[in-house]
N, C-alpha and C positions, 0 to 999 in steps of 0.2 A: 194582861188585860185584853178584854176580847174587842175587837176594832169595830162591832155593832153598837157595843156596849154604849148606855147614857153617858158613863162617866169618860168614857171614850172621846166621846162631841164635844162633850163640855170644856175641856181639858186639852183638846185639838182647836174649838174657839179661843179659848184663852193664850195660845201660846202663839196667834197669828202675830198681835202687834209686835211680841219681840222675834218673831221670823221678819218682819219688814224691817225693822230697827238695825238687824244684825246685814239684811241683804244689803241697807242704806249702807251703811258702816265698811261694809265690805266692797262698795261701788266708788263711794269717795277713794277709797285706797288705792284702789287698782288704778281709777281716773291720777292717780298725784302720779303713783310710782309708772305710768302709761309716756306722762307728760316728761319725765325726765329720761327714762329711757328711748324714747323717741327723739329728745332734744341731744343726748350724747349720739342716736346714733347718725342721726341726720346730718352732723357738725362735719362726722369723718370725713375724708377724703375717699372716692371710689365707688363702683359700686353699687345699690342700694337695692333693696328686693324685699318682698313679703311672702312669708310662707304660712301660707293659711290654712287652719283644722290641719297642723302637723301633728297631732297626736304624739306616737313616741318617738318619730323622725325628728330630730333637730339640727338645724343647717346651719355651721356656722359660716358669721359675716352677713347671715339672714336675720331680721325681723323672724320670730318664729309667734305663733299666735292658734289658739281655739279655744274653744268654749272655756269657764272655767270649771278647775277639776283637774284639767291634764298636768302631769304632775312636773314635765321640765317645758315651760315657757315663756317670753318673755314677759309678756302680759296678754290679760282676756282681750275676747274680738270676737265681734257676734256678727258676722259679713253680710244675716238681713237687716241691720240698722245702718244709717249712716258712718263709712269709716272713718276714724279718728285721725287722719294724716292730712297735711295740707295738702294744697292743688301742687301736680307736674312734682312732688316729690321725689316717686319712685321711677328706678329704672324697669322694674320688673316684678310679677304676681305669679306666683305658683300654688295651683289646690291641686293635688293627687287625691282623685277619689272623693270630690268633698262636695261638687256641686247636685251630684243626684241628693243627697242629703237636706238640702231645702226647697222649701216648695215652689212649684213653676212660677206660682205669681210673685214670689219673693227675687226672682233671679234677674229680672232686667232693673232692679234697682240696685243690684250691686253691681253687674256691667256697669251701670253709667258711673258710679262709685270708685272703680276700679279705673274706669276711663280718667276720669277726672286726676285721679291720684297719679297716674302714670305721665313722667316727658312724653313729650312729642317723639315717635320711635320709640317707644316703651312697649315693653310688651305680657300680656297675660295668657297664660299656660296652664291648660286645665289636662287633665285626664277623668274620663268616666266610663263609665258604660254604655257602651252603643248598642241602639234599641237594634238596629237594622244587622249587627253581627251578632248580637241575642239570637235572635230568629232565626240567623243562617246554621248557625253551628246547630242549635236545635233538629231543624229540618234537611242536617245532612250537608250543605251544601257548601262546605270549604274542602277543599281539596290537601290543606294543610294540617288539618288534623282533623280529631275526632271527638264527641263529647266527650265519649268515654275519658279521653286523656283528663279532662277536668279533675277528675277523682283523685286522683294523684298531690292535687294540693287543698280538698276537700277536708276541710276544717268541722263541716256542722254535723257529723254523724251519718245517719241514712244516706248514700248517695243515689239519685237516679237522673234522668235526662228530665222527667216530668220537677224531679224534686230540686234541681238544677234551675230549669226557665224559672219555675214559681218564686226561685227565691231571689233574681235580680230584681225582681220586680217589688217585694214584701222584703225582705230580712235586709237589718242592719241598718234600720232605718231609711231606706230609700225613699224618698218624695215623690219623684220622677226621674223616667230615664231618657234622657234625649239623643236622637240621631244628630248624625254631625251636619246635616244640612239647615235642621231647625236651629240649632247652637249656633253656626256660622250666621247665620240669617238673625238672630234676634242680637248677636253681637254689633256686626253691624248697623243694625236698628238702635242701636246702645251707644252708638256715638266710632266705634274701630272702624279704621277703614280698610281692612279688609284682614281676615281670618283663614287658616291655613290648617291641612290636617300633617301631623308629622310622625313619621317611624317613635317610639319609644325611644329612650338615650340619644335622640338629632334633634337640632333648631335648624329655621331656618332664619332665626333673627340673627344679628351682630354680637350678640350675647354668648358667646362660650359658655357661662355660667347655669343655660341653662339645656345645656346636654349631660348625659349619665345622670339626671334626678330619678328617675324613676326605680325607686328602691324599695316598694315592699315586698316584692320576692326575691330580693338578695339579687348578688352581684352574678349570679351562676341557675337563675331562671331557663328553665327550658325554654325552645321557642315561641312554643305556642302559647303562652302564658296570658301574652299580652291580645287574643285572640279576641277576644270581647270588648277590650278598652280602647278608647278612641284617644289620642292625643290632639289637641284641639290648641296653637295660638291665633291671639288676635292683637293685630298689632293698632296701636294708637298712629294716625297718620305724621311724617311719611313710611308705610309701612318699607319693610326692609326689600333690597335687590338679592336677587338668585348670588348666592357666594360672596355673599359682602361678608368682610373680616368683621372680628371683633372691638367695639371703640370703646373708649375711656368715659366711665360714667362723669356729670357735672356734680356737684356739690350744690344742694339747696340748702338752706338754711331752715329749720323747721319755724311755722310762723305762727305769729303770736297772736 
């Protein structure tokens, strides 16, 4: 049937209400099965963390969570709506690669979300794209490598320097790409008191847990891989001291 077609519309009207019927249906479910898996894993001892828009990463001892669709997690999570966790539950938030993905207006309502949801000393952990290493690598100017090197893990076919910049900016759903000074800046503005840029695989939080995440080019990445991507935490006050060891998460009770 041809998707112009009358019978096309007609037949595309009619099947809206049970597209909303099947969406409700499938909202309540996740919201039941949300509320229990949240409530077992909040109970545990140790610990506690969200890993958000993990796609086919899944971390165990983590919350794992994205859109739905993805096919191994725990449950949906749409991170520009309100999050479903109570307040000071978690000890820690990790998005690799997830925040250029919604749009700039949507982003400082999940910092304060994310604030909210984190203890005091909690901390949130993004990587992205940075606008201001976009640029450089583009016009030559790292001394550590070369665009050209890109191509090497060049996935979309045609590779060039022109067809490289165009597509941080346009493919794969990017929203926006922020520099780490605007990110640091509007986190703060989001309630952290203060935010930190860190090497890939190091924290500089109390959190062992969240060093060596960074895994979508495998354990055996060239150097330069991570040439474009910014590592960005912010930590909920009191933000963490230079070489403070690792502490023992508290147990919250997930609230009713």
């Amino acid at each position: 049937m041809k998707r112009d077609s009358a019978t096309y519309e007609i037949l595309r009207w009619a099947y809206r209400p049970v597209k909303h019927a099947r969406q409700a249906v499938g909202e309540v479910f996740n919201t039941a099965r949300r509320k229990k898996v949240l409530a077992d894993y909040l109970a545990r001892p140790g610990f506690k963390a969200l890993n958000i828009g993990c796609g086919t990463i899944y971390m165990d001892g983590w919350l794992n969570t994205d859109l739905a669709g993805v096919s191994r997690m725990d449950f949906a999570m749409d991170i520009t709506r309100p999050l479903p966790l109570p307040d000071a539950s978690l000890d820690a938030i990790y998005g690799e690669e997830v925040i250029e993905h919604i749009p700039r207006s949507a982003v400082p309502g999940f910092l304060r979300e994310a604030c909210r949801v984190l203890r005091p000393g909690g901390v949130l952990r993004l990587t992205t794209p940075d606008v201001t290493e976009i640029c450089r690598i583009y016009l030559g100017q790292r001394d550590d490598m070369r665009i050209e090197d890109l191509a090497k893990t060049w996935l979309e076919g045609e590779f060039s320097k022109e067809i490289w910049v165009n597509a941080q900016f346009q493919f794969w759903g990017h929203q926006f790409i922020w520099s780490g000074e605007l990110l640091s800046k509007v986190m703060r503005e989001c309630g952290f008191g203060d935010a930190r840029r860190c090497a890939p695989h190091e924290t500089h939080s109390s959190f062992g847990q969240l060093g060596e995440l960074e895994r979508r080019y495998g354990k055996d990445a060239p150097p330069w891989v991570f040439a474009s991507t910014m590592v960005l935490e912010g930590y909920k006050a009191p933000a963490p001291s230079a070489g403070s060891s690792a502490k023992s998460s508290r147990d919250v009770a997930l609230a009713t």
